[in-house]
C-alpha positions in Angstrom: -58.1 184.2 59.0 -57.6 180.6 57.8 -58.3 179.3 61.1 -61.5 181.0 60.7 -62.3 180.0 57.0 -61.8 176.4 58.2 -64.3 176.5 61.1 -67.2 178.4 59.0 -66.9 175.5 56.2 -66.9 173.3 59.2 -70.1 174.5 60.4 -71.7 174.7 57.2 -70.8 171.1 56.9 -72.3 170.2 59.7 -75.5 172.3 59.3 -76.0 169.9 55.9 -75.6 166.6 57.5 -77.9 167.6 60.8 -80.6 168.4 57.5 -80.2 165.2 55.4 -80.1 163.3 58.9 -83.4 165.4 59.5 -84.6 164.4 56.2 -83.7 160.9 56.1 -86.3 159.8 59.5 -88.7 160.7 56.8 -87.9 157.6 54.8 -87.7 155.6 58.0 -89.7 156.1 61.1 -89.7 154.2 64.4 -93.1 152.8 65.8 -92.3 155.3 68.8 -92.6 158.4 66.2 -95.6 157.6 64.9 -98.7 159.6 66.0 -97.3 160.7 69.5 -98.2 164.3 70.3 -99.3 165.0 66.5 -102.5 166.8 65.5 -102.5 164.9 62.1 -105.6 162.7 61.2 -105.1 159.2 60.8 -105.5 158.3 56.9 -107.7 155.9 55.6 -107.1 154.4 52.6 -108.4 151.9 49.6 -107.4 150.0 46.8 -109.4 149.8 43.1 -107.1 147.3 41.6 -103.4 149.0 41.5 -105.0 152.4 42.3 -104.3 153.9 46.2 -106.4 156.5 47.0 -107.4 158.3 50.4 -108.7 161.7 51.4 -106.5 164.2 52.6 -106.5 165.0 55.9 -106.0 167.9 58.3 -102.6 169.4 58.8 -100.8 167.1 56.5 -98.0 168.0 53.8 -97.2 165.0 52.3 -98.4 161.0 52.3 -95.5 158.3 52.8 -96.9 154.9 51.4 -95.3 151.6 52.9 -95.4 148.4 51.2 -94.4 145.6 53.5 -93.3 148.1 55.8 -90.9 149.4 53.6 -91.5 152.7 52.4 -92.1 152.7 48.7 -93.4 156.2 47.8 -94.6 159.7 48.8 -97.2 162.1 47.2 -98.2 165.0 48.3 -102.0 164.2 46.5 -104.1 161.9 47.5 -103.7 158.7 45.2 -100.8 157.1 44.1 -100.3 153.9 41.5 -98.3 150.6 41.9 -97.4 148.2 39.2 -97.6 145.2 38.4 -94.5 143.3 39.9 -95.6 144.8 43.6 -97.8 143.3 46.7 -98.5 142.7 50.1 -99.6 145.0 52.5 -99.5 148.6 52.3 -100.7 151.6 54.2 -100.2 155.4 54.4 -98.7 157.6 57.2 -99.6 161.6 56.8 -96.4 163.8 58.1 -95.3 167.3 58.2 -92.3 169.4 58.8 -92.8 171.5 62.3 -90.4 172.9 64.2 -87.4 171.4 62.5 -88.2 167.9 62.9 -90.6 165.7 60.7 -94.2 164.6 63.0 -96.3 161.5 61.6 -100.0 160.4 62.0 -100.6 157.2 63.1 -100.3 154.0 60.3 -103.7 153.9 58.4 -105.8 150.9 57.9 -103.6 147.9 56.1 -104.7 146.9 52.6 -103.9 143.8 50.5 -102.0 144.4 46.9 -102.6 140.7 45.1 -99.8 139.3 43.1 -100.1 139.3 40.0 -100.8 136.0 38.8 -100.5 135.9 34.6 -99.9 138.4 31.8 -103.6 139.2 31.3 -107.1 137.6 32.5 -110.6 138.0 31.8 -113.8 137.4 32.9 -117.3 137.2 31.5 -120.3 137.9 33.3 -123.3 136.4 32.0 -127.0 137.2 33.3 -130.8 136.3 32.7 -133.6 138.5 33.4 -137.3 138.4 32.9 -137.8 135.2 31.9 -141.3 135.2 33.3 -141.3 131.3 32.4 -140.1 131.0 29.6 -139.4 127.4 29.2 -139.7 125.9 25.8 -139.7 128.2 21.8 -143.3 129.6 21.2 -144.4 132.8 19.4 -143.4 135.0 22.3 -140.4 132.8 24.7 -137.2 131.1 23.5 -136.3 127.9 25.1 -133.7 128.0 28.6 -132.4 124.7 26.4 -131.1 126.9 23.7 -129.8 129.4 26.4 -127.8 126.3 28.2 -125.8 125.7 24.9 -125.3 129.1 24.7 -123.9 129.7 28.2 -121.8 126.4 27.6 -120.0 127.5 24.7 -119.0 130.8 26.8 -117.6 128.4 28.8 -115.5 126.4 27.1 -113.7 129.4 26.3 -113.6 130.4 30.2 -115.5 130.2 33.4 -118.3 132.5 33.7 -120.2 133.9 36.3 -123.8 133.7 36.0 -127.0 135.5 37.5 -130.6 135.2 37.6 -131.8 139.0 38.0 -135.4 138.2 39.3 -138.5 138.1 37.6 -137.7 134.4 36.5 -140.2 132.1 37.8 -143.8 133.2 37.4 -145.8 134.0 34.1 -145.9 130.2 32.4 -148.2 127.1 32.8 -145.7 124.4 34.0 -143.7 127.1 36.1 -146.3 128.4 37.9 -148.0 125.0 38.5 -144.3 123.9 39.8 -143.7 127.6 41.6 -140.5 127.3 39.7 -139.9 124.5 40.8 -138.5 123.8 37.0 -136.3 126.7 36.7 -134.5 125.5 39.9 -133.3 122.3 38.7 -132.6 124.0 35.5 -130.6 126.3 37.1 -129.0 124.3 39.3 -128.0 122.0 36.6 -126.1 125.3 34.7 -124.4 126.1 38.4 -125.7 129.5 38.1 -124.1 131.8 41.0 -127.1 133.6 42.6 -130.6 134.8 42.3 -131.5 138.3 42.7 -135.2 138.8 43.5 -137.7 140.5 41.3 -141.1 141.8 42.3 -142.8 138.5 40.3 -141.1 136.5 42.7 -143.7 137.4 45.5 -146.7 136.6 43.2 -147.4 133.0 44.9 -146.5 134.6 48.5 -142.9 134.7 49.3 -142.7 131.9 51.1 -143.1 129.8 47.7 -139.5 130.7 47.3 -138.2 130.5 50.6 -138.6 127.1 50.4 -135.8 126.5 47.6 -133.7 127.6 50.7 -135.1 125.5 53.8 -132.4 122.7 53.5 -135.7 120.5 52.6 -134.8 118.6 49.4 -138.2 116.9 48.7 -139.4 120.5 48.3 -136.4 121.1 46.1 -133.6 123.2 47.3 -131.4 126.1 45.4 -127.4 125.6 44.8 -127.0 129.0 44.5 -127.7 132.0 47.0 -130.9 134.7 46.7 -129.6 137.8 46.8 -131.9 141.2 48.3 -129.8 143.6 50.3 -132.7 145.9 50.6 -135.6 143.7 51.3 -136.6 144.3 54.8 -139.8 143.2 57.3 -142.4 146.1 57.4 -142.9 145.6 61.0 -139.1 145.0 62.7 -137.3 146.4 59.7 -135.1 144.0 59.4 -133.5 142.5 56.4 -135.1 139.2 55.5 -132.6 136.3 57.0 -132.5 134.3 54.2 -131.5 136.4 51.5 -128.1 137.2 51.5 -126.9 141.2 50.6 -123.9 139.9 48.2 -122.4 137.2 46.8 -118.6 136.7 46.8 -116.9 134.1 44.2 -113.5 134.0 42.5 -113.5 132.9 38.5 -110.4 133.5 36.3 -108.3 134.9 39.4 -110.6 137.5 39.5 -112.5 138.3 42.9 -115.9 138.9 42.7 -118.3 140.9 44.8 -122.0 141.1 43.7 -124.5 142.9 45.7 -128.3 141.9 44.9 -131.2 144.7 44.8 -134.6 145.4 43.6 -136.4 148.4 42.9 -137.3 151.0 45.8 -141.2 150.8 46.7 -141.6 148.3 43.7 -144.4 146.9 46.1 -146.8 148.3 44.9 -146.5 146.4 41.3 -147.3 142.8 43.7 -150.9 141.9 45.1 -151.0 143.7 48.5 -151.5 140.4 50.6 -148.4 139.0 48.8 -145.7 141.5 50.0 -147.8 143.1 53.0 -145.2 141.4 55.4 -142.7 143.3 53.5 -140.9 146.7 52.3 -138.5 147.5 49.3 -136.3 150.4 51.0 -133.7 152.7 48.8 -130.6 150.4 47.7 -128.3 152.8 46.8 -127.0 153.7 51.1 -126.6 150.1 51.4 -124.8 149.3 48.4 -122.7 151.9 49.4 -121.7 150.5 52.2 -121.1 146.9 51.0 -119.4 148.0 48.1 -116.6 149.6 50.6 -116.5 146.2 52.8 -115.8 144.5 49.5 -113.4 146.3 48.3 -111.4 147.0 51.6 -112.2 144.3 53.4 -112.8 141.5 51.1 -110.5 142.6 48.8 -112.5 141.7 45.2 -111.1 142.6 42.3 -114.3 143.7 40.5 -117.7 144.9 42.9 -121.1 144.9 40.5 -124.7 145.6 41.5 -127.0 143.3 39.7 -130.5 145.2 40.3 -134.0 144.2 39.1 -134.6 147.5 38.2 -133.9 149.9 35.8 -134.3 153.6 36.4 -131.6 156.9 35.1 -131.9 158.2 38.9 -130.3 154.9 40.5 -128.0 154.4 37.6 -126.5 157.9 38.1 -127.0 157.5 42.1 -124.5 154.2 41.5 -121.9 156.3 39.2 -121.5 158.6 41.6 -120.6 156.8 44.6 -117.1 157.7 46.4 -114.2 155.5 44.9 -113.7 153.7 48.0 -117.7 152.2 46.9 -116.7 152.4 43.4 -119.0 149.9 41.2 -117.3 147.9 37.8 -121.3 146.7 36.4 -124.4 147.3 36.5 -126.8 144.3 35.9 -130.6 145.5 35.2 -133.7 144.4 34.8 -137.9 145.1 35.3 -138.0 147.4 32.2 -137.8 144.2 29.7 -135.6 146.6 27.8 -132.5 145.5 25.5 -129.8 148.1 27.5 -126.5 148.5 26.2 -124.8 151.6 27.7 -122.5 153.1 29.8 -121.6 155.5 32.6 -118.6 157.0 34.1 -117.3 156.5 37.4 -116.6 159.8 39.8 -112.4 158.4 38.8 -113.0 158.2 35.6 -113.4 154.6 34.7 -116.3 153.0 32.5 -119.3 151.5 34.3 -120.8 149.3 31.8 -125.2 148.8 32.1 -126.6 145.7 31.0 -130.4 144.5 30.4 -131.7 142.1 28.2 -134.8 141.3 26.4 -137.6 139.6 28.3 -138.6 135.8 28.0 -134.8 135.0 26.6 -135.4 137.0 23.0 -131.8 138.0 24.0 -129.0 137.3 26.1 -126.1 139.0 27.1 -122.6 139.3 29.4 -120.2 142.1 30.6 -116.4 141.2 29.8 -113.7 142.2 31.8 -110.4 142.6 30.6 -107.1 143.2 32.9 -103.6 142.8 31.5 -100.4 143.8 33.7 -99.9 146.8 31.2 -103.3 148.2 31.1 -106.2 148.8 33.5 -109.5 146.8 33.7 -111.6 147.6 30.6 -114.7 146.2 30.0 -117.1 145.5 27.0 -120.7 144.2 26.5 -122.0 141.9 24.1 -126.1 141.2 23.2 -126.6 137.5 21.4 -129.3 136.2 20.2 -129.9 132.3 20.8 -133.3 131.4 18.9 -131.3 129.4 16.4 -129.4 127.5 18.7 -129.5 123.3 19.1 -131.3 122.9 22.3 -129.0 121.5 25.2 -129.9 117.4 26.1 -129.6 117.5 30.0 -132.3 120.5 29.9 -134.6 118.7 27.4 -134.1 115.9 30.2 -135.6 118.3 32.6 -138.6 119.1 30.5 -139.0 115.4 30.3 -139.3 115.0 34.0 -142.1 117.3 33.5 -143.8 116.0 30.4 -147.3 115.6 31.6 -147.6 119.3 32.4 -146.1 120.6 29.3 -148.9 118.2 27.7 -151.5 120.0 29.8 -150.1 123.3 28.6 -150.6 122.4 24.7 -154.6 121.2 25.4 -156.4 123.2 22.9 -159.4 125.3 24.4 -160.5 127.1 21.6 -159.9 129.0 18.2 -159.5 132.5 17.1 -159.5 133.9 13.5 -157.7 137.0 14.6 -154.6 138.0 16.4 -155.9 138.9 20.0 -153.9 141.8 20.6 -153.5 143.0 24.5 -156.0 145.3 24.6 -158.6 143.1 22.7 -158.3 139.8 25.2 -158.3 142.8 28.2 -162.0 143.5 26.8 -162.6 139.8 26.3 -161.6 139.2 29.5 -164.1 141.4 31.0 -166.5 139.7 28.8 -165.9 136.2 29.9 -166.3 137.7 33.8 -169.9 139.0 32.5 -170.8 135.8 30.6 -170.1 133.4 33.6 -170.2 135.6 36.7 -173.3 137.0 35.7 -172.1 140.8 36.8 -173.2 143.9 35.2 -169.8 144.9 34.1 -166.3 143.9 35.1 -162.4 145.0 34.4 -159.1 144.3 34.5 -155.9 146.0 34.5 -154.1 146.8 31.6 -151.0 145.8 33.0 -152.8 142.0 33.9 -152.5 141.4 30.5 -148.9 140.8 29.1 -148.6 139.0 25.9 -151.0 138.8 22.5 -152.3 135.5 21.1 -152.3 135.1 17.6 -154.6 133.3 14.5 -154.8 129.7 15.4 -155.7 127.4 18.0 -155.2 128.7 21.5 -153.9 126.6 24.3 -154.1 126.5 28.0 -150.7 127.5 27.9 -151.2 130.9 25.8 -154.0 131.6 28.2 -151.6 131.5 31.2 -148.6 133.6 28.9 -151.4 136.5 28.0 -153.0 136.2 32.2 -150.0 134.7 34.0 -151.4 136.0 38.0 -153.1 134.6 39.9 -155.2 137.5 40.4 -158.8 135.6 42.4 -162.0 137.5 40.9 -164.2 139.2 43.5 -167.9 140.6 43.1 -168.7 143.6 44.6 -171.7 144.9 45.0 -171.2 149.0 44.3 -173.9 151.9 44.0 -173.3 153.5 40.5 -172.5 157.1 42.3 -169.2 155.0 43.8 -168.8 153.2 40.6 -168.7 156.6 38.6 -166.5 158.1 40.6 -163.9 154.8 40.8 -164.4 154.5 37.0 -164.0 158.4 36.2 -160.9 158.3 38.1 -159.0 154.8 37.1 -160.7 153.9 33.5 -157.1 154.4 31.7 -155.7 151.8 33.7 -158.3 149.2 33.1 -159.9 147.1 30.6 -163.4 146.8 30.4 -166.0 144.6 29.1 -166.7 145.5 25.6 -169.8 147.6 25.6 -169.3 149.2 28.8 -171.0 152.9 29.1 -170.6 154.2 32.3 -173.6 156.3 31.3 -175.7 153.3 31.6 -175.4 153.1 35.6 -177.4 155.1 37.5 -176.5 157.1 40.7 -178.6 155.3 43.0 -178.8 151.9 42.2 -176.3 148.8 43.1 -174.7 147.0 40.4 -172.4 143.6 40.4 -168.9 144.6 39.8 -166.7 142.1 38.5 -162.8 143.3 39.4 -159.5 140.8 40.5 -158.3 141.8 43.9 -155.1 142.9 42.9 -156.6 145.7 41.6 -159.6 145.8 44.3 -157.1 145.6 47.3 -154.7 148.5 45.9 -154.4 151.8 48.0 -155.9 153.6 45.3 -158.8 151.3 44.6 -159.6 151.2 48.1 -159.5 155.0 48.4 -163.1 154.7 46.4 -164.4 151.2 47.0 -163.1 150.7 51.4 -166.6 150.2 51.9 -167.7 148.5 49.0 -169.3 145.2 50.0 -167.6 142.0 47.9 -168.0 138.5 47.5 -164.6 136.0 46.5 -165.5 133.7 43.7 -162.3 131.1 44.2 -161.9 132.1 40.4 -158.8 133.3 38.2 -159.4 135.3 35.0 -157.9 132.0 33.2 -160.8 130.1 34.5 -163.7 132.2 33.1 -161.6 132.5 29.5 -161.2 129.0 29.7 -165.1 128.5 30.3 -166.4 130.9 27.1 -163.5 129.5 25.1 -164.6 125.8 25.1 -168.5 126.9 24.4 -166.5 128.7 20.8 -164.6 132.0 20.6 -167.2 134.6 20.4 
């Protein structure tokens, strides 16, 4: 009976040891084991700072996690944490217990885990947006000088990142007489990081700007990249060669991914003939998918989308992407809005929104904050630089172009009341009558962008208040077409003052004065295709000009 008692603990002995020997080629598995004869789905994985996460795949039961081929954890969800004294290169292996031995997947893709380099770090990420040429203080703009002490004060507390979010060049005398030419050696003299394109930047024809990037320095030539990942050729569809989808940079030990947009279909707010080469297609797909190469293959610390746009339905689009895509910021702009706001991220995590004021009324910057104890948080901060000492070497740069700041300040005329948007709109038309010699004549509401008020006016206000260069045509339209085009679009227009359409009759022809942005518009051309038109080589800042030196009327 002994003899048996002895041989049954024996056994049971040896039953526990053949388990833990089982269990134990779960903490270490030999290349041979992994992924031969197993119906388990390779894993893929990615990395949001210290964060591991994968989706779960088919017939697993539990995730081992190597670091440095070691094995370093298990979970049976689908994320799991390191801290802050680990790196190197980790991946997942799915397994599960079948037929009393342990089968694996094969190794997933390899990610990097960065050493930690200090107790804590931080990054600001400073950005401009609808400057629309702003260059020096008047009633409306506040001088880049002022904003050049202000971004080098941020600096000599750290290095910044910094990004022009479109819209930058066009809507000022000595910027659009230089096609920005000004704003690139002011912004090459603040080493800002990239240029995101704005609709305003195809107002000259795009080529205007491609020229900053031909490698032709008498032309002048941008230190910093363009960014458009979803500006594409309408006829091959492909994305425009010299604009780049992202920008990568590291600042602080942080690496930095930025990926450049601008608003989906926001052709239509540009002069047909300027962007008919071109198409805006939807962002959101593509940032997507550079978001994930960023992350997983470039390994940044922080991905943002700086967008010149503004819209709820792209914001939420971008908060919603999978983790692996996951966004830190959201730069905006178009809306000339002061945006100070936040999202959440499908994982929870803050995704701070940005915008600032047009024509530098304010400024602003996203700060990042990581410490080894803490995840990244982030804050945003809105400053105002009006009061600010302007910065010498960009008063230097004004002085290179002193003769057409002087032309700017010419005095053309008076006014004894603030001229309000809608009131030059209908002087405007007035000035087409006086000098064309038309019957009536309109422009767009949204031609007109800024009021002038009591006081001289300048050449300069004139081309702040009708900053495109929109060409006048005359068309010659019977008064049944005109009714029906003016019926249709007179809320989006500005008329002469005085206009009745009542005065027109059905079948007589009339001389229509109207810019062609507005004439070559799919809408406009819906009534006026066959409308026969004459170009008069004239701006609406010509025929104001004209009236105003005879005396305001």
């Amino acid at each position: 009976m002994k003899k048996f008692l002895n041989l049954f603990i024996i056994s049971i002995l040896i039953i526990f040891l053949f388990s833990c020997e089982v269990n134990s080629d779960n903490n270490k598995i030999d290349d041979e084991q992994v992924g031969i004869e197993t119906n388990i789905d390779k894993v893929e994985i990615s990395l949001s700072n210290r964060h591991l996460v994968w989706k779960k795949v088919n017939g697993a039961e539990e995730y081992l996690i190597y670091l440095n081929s070691e094995l370093v954890g298990k979970s049976i969800n689908d994320y799991y944490d390191f801290d802050s004294t680990q790196s190197g290169d980790v991946y997942v292996i799915a397994s599960k217990y079948e037929n009393k031995h342990y089968i694996y997947s094969q190794k997933s893709n390899i990610v990097s885990l960065e050493k930690i380099f200090s107790q804590e770090k931080s990054l600001k990420v400073f950005s401009i947006n609808d400057t629309h040429g702003a260059l020096k203080d008047t009633a409306n703009d506040v001088s880049m000088a002022k904003v050049a002490t202000y971004i080098k004060n941020l600096e000599k507390q750290e290095d910044i990142i910094k990004i022009a979010n479109g819209d930058i060049f066009q809507g000022s005398y000595v910027s659009n007489k230089t096609y920005g030419k000004i704003f690139i050696d002011i912004l090459n003299e603040l080493s800002f990081d990239c240029f995101v394109i704005g609709n305003h930047e195809f107002d000259w024809g795009f080529d205007k700007i491609k020229q900053y990037k031909d490698g032709n320095m008498e032309n002048g030539e941008a230190n910093f990249d363009f960014l458009g990942c979803n500006i594409i050729y309408s006829d091959t569809k492909e994305h425009v060669e010299w604009l780049k989808p992202y920008y990568i940079t590291t600042v602080n030990n942080f690496k930095v991914g930025i990926i450049g947009s601008i608003l989906e279909k926001g052709e239509s707010s540009i002069a047909k003939d300027k962007v008919e080469n071109y198409e805006f297609i939807d962002a959101v797909p593509l940032i997507k998918e550079y978001a994930k190469k960023l992350r997983n293959v470039e390994h940044c610390d922080l991905v943002l989308v700086s967008t010149h746009d503004y819209d709820d339905d792209f914001n939420n689009k971008i908060a919603t992407l999978p983790i692996e895509s996951k966004i830190d910021g959201l730069i905006c702009a178009h809306t000339h809005q002061y945006i100070e706001e936040y999202l959440y991220n499908i994982d929870g995590t803050k995704l701070p929104i940005i915008q600032s004021n047009t024509k530098n009324q304010s400024v602003g910057y996203i700060q990042y904050n990581y410490s080894i104890d803490n995840y990244l948080s982030s804050s945003i901060h809105h400053d105002y630089v009006n009061n600010l000492v302007e910065d010498e070497e960009i008063v230097n740069i004004f002085n290179n172009y002193n003769q057409l700041f002087l032309d700017s300040d010419v005095v053309i005329g008076y006014t004894p009341n603030t001229l309000y948007r809608s009131t030059l709109g209908h002087f405007a038309g007035d000035c087409m009558v006086e000098n064309l010699h038309v019957d009536l004549a309109a422009v767009n509401t949204g031609g007109v962008r800024t009021q002038i008020n009591v006081g001289e006016i300048t050449r300069g206000q004139i081309y702040d208040a009708f900053p495109f260069d929109n060409e006048i045509y005359v068309l010659n339209i019977k008064g049944s077409v005109l009714k029906n085009y003016c019926s249709q679009q007179s809320d989006y227009l500005y008329f002469n003052n005085g206009f009745n359409i009542n005065n027109f009759n059905d079948n007589e022809y009339y001389k229509f004065g109207l810019i062609d942005y507005v004439f070559k518009a799919d809408y406009a051309q819906y009534y006026l295709k066959d409308v026969e038109y004459e170009k008069t080589n004239l701006y609406i800042r010509d025929v104001m000009e004209l009236t105003l030196q005879k005396g305001l009327h």
